[in-house]
C-alpha positions in Angstrom: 134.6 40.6 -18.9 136.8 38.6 -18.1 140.0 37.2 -20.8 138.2 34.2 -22.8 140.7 32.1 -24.5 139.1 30.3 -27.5 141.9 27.9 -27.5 139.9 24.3 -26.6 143.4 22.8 -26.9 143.4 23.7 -23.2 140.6 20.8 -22.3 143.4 18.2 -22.0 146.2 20.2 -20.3 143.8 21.3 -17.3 144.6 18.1 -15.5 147.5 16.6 -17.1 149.6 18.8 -15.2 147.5 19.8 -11.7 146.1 16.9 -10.2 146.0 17.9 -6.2 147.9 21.2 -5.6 148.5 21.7 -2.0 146.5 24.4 0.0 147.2 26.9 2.2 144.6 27.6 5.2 144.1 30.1 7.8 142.3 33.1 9.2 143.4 36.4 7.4 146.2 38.1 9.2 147.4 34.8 10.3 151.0 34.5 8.4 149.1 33.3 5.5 150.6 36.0 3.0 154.4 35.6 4.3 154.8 31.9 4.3 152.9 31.9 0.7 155.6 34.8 -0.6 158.0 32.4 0.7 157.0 29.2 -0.8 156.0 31.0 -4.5 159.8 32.2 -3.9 160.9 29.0 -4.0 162.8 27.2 -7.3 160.4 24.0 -7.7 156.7 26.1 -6.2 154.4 28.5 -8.0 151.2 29.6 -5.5 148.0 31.2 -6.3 147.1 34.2 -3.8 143.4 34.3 -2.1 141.6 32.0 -3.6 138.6 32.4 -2.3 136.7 33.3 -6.0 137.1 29.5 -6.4 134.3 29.0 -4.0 132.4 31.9 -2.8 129.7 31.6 -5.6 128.8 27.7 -4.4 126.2 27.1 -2.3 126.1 26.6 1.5 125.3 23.2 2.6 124.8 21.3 -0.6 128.1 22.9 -2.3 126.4 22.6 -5.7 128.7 24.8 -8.6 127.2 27.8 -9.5 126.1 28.0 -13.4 129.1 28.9 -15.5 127.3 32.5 -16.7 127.1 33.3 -13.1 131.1 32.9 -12.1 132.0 34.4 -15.0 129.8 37.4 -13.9 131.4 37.2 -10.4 135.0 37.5 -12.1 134.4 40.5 -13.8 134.8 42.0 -10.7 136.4 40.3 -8.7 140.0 42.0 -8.0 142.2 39.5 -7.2 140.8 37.3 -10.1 141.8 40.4 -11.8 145.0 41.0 -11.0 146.3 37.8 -12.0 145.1 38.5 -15.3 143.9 34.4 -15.4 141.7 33.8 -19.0 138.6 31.7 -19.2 138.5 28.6 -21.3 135.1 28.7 -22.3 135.1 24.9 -22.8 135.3 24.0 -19.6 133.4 22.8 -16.7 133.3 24.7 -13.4 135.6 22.3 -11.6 138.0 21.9 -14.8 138.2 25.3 -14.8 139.1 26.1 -11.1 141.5 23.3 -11.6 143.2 24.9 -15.4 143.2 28.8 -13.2 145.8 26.7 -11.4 147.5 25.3 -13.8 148.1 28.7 -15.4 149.6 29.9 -12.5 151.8 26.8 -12.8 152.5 28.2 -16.5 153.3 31.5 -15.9 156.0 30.8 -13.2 157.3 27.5 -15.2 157.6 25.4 -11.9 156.6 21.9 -10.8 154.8 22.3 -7.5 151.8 24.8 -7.4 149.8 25.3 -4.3 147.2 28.0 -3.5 145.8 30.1 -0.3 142.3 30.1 0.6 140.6 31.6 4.0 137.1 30.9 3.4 134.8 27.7 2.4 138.2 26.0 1.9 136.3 22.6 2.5 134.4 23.2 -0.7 137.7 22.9 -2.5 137.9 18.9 -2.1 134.9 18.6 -4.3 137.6 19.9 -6.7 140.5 18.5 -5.7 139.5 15.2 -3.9 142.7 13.9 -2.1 144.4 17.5 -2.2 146.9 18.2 1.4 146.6 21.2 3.5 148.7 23.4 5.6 146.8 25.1 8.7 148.5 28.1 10.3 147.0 29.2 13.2 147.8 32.5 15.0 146.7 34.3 18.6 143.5 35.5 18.0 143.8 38.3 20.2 146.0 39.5 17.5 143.9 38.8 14.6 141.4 40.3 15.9 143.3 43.5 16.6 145.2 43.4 13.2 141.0 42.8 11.5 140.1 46.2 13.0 143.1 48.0 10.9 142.2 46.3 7.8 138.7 47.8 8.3 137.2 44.4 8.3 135.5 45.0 11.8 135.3 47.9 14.4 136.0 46.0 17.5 137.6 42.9 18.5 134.4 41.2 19.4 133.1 41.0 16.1 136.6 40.6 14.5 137.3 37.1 16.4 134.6 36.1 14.3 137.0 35.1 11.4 139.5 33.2 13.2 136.4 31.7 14.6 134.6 30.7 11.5 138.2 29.2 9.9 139.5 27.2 13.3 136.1 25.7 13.5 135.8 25.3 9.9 139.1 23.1 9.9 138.2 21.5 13.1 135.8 19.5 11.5 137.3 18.8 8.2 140.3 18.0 9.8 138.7 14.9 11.1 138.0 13.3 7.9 141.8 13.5 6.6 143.9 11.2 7.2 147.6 12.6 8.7 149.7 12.9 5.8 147.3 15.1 4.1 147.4 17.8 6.6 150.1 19.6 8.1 149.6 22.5 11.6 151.6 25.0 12.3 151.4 28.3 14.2 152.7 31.6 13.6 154.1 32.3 16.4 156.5 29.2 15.8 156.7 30.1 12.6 158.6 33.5 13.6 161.0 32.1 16.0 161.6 28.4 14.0 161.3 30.4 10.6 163.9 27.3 9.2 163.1 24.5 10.8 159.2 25.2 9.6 160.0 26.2 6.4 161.9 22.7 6.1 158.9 21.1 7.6 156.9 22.3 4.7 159.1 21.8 1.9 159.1 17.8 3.0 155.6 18.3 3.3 155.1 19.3 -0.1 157.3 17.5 -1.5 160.9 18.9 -2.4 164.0 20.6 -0.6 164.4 23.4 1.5 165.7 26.5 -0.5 167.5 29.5 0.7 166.0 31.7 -2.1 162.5 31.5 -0.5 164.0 34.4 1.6 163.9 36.7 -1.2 160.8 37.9 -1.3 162.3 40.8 0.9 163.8 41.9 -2.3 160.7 42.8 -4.1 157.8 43.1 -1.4 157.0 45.2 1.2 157.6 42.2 4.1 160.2 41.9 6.2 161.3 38.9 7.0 160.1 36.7 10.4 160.7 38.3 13.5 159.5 37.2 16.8 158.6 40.7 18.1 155.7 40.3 16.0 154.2 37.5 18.4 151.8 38.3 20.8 151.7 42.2 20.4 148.3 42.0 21.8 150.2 42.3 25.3 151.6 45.3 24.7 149.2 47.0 22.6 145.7 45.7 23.5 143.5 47.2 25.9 142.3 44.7 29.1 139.1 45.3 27.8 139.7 44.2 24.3 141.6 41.0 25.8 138.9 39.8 27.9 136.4 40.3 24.7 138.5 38.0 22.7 138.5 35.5 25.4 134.8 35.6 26.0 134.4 35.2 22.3 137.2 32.0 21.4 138.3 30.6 25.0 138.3 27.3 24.1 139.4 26.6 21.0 142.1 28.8 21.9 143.0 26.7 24.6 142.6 23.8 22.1 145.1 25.6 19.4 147.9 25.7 22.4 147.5 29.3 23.5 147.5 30.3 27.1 144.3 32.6 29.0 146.0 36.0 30.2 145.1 36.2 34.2 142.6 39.1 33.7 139.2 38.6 34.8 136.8 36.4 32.8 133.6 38.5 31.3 130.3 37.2 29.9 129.0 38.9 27.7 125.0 39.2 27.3 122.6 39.5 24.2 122.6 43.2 25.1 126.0 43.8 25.2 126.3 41.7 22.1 123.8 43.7 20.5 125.8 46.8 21.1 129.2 45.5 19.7 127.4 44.5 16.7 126.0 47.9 16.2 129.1 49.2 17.0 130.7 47.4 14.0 129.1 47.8 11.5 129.3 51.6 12.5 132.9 51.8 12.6 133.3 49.5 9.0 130.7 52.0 7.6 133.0 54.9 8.3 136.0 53.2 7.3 134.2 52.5 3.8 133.5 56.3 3.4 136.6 57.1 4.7 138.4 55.3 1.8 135.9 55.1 -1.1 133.9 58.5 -0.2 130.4 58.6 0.2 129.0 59.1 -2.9 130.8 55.4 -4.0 130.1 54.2 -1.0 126.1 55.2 -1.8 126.1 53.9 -5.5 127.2 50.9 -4.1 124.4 50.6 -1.8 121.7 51.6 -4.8 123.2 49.1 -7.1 123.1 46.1 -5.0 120.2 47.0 -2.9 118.0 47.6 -6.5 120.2 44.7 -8.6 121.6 47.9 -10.9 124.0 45.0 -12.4 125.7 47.5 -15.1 126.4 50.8 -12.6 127.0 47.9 -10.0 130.4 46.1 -12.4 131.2 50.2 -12.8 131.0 51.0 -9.1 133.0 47.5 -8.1 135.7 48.5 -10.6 136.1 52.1 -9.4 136.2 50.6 -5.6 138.6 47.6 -7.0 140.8 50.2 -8.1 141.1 52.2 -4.7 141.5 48.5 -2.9 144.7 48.4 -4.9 146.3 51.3 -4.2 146.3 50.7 -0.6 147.6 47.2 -0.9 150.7 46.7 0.2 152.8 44.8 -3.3 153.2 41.2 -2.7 155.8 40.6 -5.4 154.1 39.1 -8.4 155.1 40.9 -11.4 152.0 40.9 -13.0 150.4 42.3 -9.8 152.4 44.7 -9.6 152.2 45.9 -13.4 148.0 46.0 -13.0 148.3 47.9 -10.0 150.5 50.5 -11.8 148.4 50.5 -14.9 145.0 51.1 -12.6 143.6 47.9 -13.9 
């Protein structure tokens, strides 16, 4: 269960001190995770890492808040939620309490600015935060793809474009109802070879100076810092068949995010081929799951949610938590890092 603070004193400072923190969008594997190391590294900025728990229990389409017994359910197992070690003011309403999850991150690192990273549903977060401002980063997605397959998120390209996918055309349409100076775009690829000039793009953005100390995150991560050679790798380590998939799948909206077609021949791909790729997938993640987790946790798992086992479900989450976090790479929070090492 997660940490309930009884403290109701807490009501009043939810919002007195986060009123529209600023977030951070993208497709995993975009850059999302270096440029957030860099701005929590900063003197004035505290950031909240995948956020997604904020809004993966509403609803689709009418983005209704789940019923307060229900998240807190979710956050018993939810690792990242976990990690941060965040407690639950039981007095709260589901937005309020989003909103105060924020504000303790605010607390713990004792800084003005806060700002958080979400990849998915991130529209749901302005029935939170109204007038909040966003930063898009956008990377190739012939290397997302690529980089979703070593994850273990997908087994082939195909089927990994599918994220990029979902988040460009996610903030393709609630990018038309901002107005310009609550957005800012950038792309990774820029990112790498203007690494200052971005990063005092964004500081404006947000609101304060440009610090040299948001370089320091080399110092107790596992991330290097920018470097260009890490742009485009997809030409020299994808296959011409794994290219032309990732074009067949996100042509034109990659033409639309300023990214070039390579000069290979352009595929279609049919229902039957699609078929086969989707097959193909969820063949490939299968093994990876075993592969890390073992099958006899990979099975449990399957029992418990396939037969609504809620108890030996929270156990079996746990144990595969657990095993997430030991092949995380450390992202330099403290806290993190102190869970990881106590198996929490």
């Amino acid at each position: 269960m997660p940490a309930i603070n009884r403290d109701h004193s807490l009501r009043g400072l939810a919002h007195k001190f986060v009123t529209q923190p600023i977030i951070l969008v993208g497709a995993e594997r975009s850059g999302t995770t270096m440029l957030r190391l860099m701005l929590d590294n900063h003197p004035d900025i505290a950031w909240c890492s995948e956020f997604e728990y904020a809004v993966e229990c509403m609803k689709d389409g009418t983005q209704s808040y789940p019923t307060l017994k229900t998240f807190y359910r979710y956050l018993e197992t939810n690792r990242i939620f976990q990690l941060h070690g965040f407690t639950i003011n039981p007095q709260l309403s589901y937005p309020e309490l989003i909103d105060n999850f924020v504000y303790q991150r605010q607390q713990q690192e004792k800084k003005p600015l806060v700002g958080l990273t979400c990849h998915r549903h991130f529209d749901r977060l302005l029935k939170i935060w109204s007038n909040a401002r966003f930063i898009h980063i956008v990377r190739d997605p012939r290397d997302v793809a690529r980089s979703c397959i070593g994850m273990g998120w997908n087994g082939n390209v195909w089927c990994g474009s599918d994220r990029w996918l979902e988040v460009e055309e996610l903030w393709e349409d609630m990018r038309s109802n901002l107005s310009q100076d609550r957005y800012m775009e950038i792309s990774y690829e820029d990112f790498l070879e203007n690494t200052q000039s971005i990063l005092e793009q964004v500081c404006h953005f947000i609101g304060t100076e440009f610090s040299s100390s948001m370089y320091q995150y080399v110092k107790t991560t596992d991330y290097a810092l920018p470097d260009f050679k890490f742009a485009y790798q997809w030409k020299r380590k994808a296959s011409k068949r794994e290219i032309q998939l990732v074009e067949a799948r996100t042509s034109s909206l990659l033409l639309e995010r300023g990214y070039q077609l390579s000069k290979l021949p352009q595929i279609q791909v049919d229902s039957f081929m699609q078929l086969k790729l989707k097959l193909h997938d969820k063949l490939e993640r299968s093994r990876f799951r075993i592969q890390r987790y073992g099958i006899g946790l990979v099975f449990s798992d399957f029992i418990t949610r396939r037969f609504k086992l809620d108890f030996w479900q929270k156990s079996v989450r746990l144990q595969m938590n657990n095993i997430d976090s030991s092949h995380c790479k450390f992202d330099g929070d403290p806290k993190i890092l102190a869970a990881i090492r106590n198996g929490s």
